[in-house]
C-alpha positions as CSV (number, residue, x, y, z in Angstrom):
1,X,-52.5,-30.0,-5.0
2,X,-49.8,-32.9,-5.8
3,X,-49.2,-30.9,-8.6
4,X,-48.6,-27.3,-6.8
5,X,-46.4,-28.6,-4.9
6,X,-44.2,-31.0,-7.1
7,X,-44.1,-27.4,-9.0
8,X,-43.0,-25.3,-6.4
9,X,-40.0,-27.9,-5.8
10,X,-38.7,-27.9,-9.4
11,X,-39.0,-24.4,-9.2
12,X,-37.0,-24.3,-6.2
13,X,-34.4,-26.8,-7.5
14,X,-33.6,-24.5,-10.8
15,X,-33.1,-21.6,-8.4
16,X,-31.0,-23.2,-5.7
17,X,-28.9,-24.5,-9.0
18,X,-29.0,-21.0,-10.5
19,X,-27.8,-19.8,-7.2
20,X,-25.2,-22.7,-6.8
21,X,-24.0,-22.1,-10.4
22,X,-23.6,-18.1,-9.6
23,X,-21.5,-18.6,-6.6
24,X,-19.1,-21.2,-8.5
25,X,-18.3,-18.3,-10.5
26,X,-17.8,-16.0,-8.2
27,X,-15.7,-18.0,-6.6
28,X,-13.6,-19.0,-9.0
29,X,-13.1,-15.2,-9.9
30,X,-11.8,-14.6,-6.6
31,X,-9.5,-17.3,-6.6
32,X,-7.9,-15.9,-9.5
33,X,-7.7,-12.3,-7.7
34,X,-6.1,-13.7,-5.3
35,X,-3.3,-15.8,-7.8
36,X,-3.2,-12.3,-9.8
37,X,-2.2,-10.5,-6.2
38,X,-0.1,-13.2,-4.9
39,X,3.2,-12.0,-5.8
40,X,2.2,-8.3,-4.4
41,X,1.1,-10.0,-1.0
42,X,4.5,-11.8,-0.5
43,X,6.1,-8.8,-1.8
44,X,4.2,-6.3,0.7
45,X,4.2,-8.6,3.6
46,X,8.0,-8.9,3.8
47,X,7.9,-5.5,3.4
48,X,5.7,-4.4,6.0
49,X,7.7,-6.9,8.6
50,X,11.1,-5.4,7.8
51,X,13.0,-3.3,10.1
52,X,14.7,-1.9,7.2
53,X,14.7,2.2,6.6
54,X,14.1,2.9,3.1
55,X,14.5,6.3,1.0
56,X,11.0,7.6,-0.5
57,X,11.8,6.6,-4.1
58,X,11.4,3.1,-2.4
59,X,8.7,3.6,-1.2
60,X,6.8,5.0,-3.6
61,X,7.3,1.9,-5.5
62,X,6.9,-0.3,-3.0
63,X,3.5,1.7,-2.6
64,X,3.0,1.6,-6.2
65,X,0.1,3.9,-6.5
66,X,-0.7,5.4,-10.1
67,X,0.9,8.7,-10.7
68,X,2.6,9.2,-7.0
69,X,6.2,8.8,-7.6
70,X,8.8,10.3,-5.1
71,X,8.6,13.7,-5.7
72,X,4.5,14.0,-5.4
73,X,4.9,11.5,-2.5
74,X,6.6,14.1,-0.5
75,X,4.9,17.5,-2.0
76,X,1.7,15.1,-0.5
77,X,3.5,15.1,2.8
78,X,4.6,18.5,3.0
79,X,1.1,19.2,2.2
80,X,-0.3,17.4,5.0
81,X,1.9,18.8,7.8
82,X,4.3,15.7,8.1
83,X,6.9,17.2,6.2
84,X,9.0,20.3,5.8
85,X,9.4,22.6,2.9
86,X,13.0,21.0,3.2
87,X,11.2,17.4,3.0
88,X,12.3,17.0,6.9
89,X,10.1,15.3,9.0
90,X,8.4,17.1,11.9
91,X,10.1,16.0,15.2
92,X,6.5,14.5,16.4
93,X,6.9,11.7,13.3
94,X,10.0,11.0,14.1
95,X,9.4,10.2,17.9
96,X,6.6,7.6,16.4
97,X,9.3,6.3,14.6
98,X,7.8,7.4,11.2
99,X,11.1,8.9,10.1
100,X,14.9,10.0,10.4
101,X,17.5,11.7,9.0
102,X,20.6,10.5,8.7
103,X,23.6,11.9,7.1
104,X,25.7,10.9,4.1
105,X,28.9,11.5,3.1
106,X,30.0,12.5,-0.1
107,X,33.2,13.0,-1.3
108,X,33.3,15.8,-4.3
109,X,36.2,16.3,-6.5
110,X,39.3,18.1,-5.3
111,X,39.1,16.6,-1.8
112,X,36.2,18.5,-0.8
113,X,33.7,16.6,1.5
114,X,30.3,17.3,1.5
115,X,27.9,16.3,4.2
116,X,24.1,15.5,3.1
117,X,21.1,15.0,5.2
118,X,18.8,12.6,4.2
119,X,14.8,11.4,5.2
120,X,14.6,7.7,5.6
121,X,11.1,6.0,6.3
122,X,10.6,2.8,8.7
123,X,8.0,0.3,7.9
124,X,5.3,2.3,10.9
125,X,6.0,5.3,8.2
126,X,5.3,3.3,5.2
127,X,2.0,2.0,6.6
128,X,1.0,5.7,7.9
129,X,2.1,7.0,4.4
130,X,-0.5,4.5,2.5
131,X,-3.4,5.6,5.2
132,X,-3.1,9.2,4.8
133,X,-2.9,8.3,0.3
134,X,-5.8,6.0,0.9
135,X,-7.8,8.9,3.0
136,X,-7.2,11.4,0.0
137,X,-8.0,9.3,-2.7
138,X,-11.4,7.5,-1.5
């Protein structure tokens, strides 16, 4: 009986070390996740707490999903009703404060003045943009 049980406790030893040994290494793996994405989590969160409006080329790369540059970021918009086929915003985003237009100036040659309207994206838009690219890709 001594012997059953002295057993059953170096049994459980070399699995409560096996387990102990297993959850070292996982968390050193996450540790070094986290280091890997430490730079992209500085990088997002001033981001995401700017008041800044940025044009979609920015933030498609401050998005920086595979293959979704500025151009399929808004077809992907347009598609889903958020955007015009002139890449305008619908006026509903805008009143959540999504999006705006705003106008630039731009002097051509010869005098001539050309005005040009523009979508910008606030940081609410950049944060609805990645839910709606997170929905369609999982």
């Amino acid at each position: 009986m001594k012997d059953d049980l002295e057993l059953r406790i170096a049994q459980t030893l070399a699995e409560n070390q096996t387990l102990i040994e297993l959850l070292q290494k996982k968390t050193e793996h996450l540790e070094a996740v986290v280091e890997d994405q430490r730079g992209e989590l500085i990088t997002w969160d001033m981001v995401s707490n700017s008041d800044q409006w940025m044009e979609m080329s920015a933030i498609a790369k401050a998005l920086n999903y595979k293959n979704f540059g500025r151009n399929k970021m808004f077809a992907f918009l347009r598609e889903k009703g958020i955007l015009r086929g002139n890449n305008e915003p619908y006026q509903q985003y805008v009143d959540r404060g999504y999006f705006k237009i705003i106008e630039q100036r731009i002097d051509l040659p010869y005098g001539d003045v050309k005005i040009n309207k523009k979508t910008v994206i606030s940081q609410k838009g950049l944060d609805h943009i990645r839910k709606k690219i997170d929905e369609h890709l999982i």
